[in-house]
C-alpha positions as CSV (number, residue, x, y, z in Angstrom):
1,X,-28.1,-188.6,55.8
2,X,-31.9,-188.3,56.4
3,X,-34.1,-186.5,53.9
4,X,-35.2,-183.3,55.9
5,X,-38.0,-181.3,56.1
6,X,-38.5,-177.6,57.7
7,X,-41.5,-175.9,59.4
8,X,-41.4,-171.8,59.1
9,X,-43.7,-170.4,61.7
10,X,-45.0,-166.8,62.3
11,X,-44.0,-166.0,65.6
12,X,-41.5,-168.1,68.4
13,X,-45.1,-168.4,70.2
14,X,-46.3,-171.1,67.2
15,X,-42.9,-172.7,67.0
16,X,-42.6,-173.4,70.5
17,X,-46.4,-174.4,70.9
18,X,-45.8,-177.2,67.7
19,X,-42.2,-178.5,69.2
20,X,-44.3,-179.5,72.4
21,X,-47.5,-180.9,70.3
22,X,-44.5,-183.2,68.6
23,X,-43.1,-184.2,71.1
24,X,-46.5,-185.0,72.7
25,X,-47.2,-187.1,69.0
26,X,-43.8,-189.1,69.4
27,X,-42.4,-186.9,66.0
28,X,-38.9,-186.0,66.2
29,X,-38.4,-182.4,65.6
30,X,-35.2,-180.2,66.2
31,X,-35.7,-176.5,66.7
32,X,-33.0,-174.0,64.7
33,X,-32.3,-170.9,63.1
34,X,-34.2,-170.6,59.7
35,X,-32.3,-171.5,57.2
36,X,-30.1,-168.1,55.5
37,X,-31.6,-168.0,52.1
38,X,-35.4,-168.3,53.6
39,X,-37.2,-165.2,55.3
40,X,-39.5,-166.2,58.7
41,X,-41.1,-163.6,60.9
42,X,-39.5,-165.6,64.3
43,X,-36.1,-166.2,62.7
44,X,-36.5,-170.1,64.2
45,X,-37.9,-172.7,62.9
46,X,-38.4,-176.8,63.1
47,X,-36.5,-179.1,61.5
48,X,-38.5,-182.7,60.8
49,X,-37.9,-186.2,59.3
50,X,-39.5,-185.4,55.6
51,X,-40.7,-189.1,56.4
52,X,-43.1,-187.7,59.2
53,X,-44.1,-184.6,57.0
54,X,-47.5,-185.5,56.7
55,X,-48.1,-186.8,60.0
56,X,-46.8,-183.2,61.0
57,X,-49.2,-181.3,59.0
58,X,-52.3,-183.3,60.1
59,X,-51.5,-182.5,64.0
60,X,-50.5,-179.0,63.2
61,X,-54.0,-178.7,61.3
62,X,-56.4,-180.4,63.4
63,X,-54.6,-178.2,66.7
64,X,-55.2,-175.1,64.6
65,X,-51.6,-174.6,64.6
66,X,-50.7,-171.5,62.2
67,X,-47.5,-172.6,60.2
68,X,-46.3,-170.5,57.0
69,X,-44.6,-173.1,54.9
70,X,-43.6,-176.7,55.6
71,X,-40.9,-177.7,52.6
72,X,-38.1,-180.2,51.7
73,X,-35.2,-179.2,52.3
74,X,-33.4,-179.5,49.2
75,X,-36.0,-177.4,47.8
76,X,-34.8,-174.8,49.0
């Protein structure tokens, strides 16, 4: 199994727009329902390798990408 990290977002709007800069970047990303014991404004959120974590924060940065929290997974 693949350590795991997840991307909350404020609205579908950011989510969506971030799956398709991914994509664009070559990182693998899965979209899904926010995890039960975390609270998100959208109610979806992205699931991404925790290997590519950093790579994913850069793009969503420098594309002025509004994220609320990007986190390990079994931090959660």
């Amino acid at each position: 199994m693949s350590e795991q990290s997840v991307i909350l977002f404020p609205t579908s709007a950011h989510v969506m727009h971030a799956e398709k800069l991914f994509n664009d970047a070559g990182i693998s990303c899965r979209l899904v329902p926010v995890p039960r014991h975390l609270s998100s404004d959208c109610g979806i959120c992205l699931v991404i390798s925790r290997q590519e974590s950093t790579d994913a924060r850069v793009l969503l940065e420098a594309m002025h990408v509004e994220y609320d929290a990007l986190a390990d997974m079994d931090c959660m």
